[in-house]
C-alpha positions as CSV (number, residue, x, y, z in Angstrom):
1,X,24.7,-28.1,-33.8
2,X,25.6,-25.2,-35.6
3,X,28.1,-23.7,-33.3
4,X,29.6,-27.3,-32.8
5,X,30.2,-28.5,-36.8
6,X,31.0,-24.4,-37.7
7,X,29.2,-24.4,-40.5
8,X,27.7,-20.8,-39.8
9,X,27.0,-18.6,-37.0
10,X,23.6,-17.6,-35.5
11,X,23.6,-13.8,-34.9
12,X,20.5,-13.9,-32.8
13,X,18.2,-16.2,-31.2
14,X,14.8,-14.9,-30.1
15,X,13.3,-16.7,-27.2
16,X,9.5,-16.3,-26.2
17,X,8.2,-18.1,-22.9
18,X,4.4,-18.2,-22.4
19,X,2.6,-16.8,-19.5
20,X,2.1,-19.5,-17.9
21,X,0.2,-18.4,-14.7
22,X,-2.7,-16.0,-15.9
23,X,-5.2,-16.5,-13.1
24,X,-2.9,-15.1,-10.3
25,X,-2.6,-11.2,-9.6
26,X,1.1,-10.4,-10.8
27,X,1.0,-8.2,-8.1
28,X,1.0,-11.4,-5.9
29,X,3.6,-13.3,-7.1
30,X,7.3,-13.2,-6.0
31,X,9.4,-10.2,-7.8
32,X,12.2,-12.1,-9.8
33,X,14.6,-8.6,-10.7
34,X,13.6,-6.3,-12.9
35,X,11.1,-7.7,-14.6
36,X,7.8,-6.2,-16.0
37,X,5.8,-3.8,-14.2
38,X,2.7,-5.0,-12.5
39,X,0.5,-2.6,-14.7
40,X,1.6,-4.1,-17.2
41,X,1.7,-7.5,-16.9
42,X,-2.0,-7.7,-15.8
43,X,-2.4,-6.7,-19.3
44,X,-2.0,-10.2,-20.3
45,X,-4.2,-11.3,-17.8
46,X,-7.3,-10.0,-19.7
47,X,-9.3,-11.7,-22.0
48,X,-9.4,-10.5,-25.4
49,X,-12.8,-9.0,-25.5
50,X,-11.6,-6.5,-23.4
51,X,-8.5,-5.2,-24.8
């Protein structure tokens, strides 16, 4: 809406998408690009205690 009346401009727009699959290995899942490193992404697969 902002971009259509011209009011102001946005200069960034931070988008943050859930993991929404945190049962499955990464490691298992299709590769989409880049992307993040296995390693790392089993990081959010843990529970909090252990962190």
């Amino acid at each position: 809406m902002a971009h259509e009346s011209g009011d102001f401009k946005i200069p960034l727009a931070v988008i943050e998408y859930p993991p929404l699959d945190l049962y499955t290995d990464p490691a298992d899942k299709k590769k989409m690009g880049e992307g993040i490193p296995y390693e790392r992404a089993r990081l959010y697969n843990l529970p909090e205690t252990e962190m």
